[in-house]
MDAnalysis code that builds the backbone (N, CA, C; Angstrom):
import MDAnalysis as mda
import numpy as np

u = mda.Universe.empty(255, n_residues=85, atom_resindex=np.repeat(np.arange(85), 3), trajectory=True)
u.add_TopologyAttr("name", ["N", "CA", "C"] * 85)
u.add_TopologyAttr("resid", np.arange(1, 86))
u.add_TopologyAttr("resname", ["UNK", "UNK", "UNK", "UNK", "UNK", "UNK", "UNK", "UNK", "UNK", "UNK", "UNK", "UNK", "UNK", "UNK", "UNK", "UNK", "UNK", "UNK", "UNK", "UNK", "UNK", "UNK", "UNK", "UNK", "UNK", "UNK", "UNK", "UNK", "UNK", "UNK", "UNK", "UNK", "UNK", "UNK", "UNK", "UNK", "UNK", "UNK", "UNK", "UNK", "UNK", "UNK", "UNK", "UNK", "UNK", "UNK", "UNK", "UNK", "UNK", "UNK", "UNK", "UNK", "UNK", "UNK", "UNK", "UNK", "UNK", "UNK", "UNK", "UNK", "UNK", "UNK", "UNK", "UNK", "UNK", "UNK", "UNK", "UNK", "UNK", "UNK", "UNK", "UNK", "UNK", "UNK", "UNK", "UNK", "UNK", "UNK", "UNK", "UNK", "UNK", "UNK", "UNK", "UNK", "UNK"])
u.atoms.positions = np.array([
    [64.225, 86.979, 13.001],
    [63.587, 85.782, 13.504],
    [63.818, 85.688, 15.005],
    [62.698, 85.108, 15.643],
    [62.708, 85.265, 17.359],
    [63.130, 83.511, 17.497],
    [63.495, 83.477, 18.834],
    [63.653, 81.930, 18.972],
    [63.260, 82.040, 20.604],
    [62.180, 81.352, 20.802],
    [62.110, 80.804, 22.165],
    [61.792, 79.513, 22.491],
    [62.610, 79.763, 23.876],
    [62.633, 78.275, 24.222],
    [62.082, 78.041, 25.754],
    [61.879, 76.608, 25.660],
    [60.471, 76.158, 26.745],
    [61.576, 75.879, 27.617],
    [60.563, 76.038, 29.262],
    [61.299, 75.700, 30.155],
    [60.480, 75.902, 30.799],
    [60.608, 75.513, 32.102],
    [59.921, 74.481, 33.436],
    [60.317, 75.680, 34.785],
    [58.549, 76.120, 34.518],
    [58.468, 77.230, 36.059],
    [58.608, 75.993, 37.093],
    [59.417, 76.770, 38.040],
    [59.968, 76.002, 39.500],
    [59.327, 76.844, 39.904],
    [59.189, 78.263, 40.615],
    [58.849, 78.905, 41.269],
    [58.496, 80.047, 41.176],
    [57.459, 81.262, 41.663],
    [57.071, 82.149, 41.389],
    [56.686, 83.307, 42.767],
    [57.285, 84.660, 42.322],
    [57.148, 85.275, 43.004],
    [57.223, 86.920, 42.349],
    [56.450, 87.773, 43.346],
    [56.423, 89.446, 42.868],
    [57.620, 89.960, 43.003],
    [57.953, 90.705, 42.475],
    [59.488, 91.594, 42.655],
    [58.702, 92.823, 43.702],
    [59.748, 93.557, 43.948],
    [59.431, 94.672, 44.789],
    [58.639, 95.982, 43.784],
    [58.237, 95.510, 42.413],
    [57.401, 96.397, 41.827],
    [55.860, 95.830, 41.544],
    [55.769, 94.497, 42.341],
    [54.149, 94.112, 41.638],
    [54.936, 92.770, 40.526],
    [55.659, 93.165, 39.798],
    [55.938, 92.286, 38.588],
    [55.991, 90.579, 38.870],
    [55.568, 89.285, 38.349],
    [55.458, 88.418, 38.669],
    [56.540, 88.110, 37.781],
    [57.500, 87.175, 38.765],
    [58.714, 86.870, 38.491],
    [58.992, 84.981, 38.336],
    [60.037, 84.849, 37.819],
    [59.773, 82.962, 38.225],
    [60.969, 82.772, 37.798],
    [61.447, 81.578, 38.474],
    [62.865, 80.557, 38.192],
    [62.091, 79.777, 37.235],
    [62.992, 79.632, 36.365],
    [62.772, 78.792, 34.952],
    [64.049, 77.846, 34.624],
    [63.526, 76.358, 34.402],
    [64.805, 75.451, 34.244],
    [64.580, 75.392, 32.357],
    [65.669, 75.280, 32.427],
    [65.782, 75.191, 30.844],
    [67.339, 74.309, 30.902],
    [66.685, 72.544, 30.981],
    [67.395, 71.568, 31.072],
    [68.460, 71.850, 32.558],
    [69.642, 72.156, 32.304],
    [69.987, 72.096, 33.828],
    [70.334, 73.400, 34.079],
    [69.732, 74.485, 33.698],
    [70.273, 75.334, 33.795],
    [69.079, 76.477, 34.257],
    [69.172, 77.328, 35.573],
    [67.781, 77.660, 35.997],
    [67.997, 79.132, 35.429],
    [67.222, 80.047, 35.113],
    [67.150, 81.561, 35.066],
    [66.113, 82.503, 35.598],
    [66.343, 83.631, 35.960],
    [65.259, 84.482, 36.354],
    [64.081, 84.969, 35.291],
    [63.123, 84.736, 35.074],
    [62.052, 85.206, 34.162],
    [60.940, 85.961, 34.415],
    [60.599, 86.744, 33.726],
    [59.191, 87.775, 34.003],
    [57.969, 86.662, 33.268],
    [57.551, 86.800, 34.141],
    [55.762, 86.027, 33.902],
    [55.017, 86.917, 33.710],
    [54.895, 88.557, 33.746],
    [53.745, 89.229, 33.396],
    [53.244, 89.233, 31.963],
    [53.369, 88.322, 31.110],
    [52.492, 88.246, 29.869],
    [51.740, 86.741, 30.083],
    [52.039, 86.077, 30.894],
    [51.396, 84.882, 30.835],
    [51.022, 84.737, 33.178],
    [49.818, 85.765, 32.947],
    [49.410, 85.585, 34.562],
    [48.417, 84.490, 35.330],
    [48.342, 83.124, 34.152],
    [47.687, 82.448, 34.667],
    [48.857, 80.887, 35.025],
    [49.738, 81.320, 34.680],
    [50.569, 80.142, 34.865],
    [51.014, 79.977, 36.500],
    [51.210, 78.348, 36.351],
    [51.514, 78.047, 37.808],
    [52.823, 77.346, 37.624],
    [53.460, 76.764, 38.965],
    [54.501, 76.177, 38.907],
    [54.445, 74.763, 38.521],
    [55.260, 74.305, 37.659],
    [55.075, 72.954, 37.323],
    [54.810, 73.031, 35.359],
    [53.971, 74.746, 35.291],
    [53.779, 74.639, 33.930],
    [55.376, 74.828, 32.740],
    [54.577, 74.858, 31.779],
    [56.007, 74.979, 30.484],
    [55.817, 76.298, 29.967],
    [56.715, 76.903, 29.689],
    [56.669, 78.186, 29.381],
    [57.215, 78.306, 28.022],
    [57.354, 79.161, 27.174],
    [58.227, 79.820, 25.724],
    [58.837, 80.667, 26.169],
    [59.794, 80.814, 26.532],
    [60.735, 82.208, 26.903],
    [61.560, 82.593, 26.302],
    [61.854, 83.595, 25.431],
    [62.357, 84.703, 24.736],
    [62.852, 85.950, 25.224],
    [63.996, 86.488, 24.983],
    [64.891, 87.854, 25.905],
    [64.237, 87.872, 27.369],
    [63.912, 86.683, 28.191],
    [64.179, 87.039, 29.249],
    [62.441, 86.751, 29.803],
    [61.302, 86.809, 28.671],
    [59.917, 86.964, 28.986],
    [59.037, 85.839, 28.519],
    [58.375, 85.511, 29.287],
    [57.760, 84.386, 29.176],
    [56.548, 84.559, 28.250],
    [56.547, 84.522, 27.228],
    [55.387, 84.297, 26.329],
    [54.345, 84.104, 25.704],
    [53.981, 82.677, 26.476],
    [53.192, 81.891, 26.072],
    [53.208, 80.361, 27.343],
    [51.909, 79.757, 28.114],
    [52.279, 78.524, 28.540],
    [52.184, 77.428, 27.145],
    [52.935, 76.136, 27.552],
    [52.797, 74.825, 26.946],
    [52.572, 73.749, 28.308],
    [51.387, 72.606, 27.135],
    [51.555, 71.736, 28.067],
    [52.797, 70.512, 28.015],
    [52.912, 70.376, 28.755],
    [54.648, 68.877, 29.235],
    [54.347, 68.211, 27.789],
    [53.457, 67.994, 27.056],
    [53.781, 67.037, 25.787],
    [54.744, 68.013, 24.474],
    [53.749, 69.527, 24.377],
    [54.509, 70.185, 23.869],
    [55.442, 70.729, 23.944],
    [55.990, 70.621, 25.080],
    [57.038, 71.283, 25.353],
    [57.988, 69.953, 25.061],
    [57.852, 68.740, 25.427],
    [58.960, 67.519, 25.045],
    [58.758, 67.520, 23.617],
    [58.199, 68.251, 22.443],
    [57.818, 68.087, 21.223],
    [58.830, 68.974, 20.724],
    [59.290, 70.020, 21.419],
    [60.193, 71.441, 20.956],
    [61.525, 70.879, 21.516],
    [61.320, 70.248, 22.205],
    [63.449, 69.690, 22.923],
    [63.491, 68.820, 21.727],
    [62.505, 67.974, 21.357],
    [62.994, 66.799, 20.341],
    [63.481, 66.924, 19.466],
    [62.354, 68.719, 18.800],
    [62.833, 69.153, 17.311],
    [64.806, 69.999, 17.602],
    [64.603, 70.409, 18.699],
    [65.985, 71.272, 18.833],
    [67.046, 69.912, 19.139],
    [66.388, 68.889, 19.617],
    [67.743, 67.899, 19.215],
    [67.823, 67.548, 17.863],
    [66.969, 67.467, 17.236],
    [67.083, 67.198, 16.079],
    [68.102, 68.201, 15.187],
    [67.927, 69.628, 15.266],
    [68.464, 70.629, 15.298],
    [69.560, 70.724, 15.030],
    [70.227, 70.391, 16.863],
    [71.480, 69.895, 16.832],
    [72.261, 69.002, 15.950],
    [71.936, 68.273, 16.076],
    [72.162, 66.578, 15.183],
    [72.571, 67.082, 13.941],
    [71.549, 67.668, 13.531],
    [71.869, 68.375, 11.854],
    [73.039, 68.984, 11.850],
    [73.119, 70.273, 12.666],
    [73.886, 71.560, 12.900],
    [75.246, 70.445, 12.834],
    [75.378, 69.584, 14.046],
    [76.996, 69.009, 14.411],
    [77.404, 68.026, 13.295],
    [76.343, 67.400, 12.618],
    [77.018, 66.827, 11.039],
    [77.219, 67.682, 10.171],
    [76.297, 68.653, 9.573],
    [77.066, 69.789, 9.147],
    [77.955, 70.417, 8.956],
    [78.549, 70.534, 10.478],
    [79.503, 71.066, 10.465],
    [80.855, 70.028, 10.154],
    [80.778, 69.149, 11.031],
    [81.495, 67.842, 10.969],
    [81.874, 67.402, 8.779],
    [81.169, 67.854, 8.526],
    [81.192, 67.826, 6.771],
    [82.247, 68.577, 6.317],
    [82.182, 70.191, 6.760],
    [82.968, 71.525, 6.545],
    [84.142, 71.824, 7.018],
    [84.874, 70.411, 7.857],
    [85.842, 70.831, 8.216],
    [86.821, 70.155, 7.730],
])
């Protein structure tokens, strides 16, 4: 099973091979990402990013639709566990 997660192009630029590159926030935390599967995206859009590659764009509703379910997620996961110990 794959898991990706959305996050918020800040900025975009070519590497020294052509490759379109971008800072990606994923809540407070920024990372380097490859944009060459998704070459129409701009900054400001939502991305799916998986090992490092950007996927797929989302628009800002869907992408606040996927944080909600992964809090939800959470929530589960930390009572869960909170049960088992």
């Amino acid at each position: 099973m794959c898991l990706g997660i959305p996050g918020e192009v800040l900025s975009i630029e070519q590497n020294a091979a052509g490759i379109a590159m971008g800072k990606v926030r994923f809540g407070g935390v920024v990372r380097e990402v490859c944009l060459a599967y998704v070459p129409d995206v701009r900054v400001g859009d939502y991305v799916i990013v998986h090992a490092g590659f950007a996927l797929s764009v989302l628009n800002e509703e869907e992408a606040n639709e996927v944080f909600e379910m992964l809090e939800q997620i959470s929530a589960l996961a930390g009572t869960d566990s909170e049960g088992n110990g």
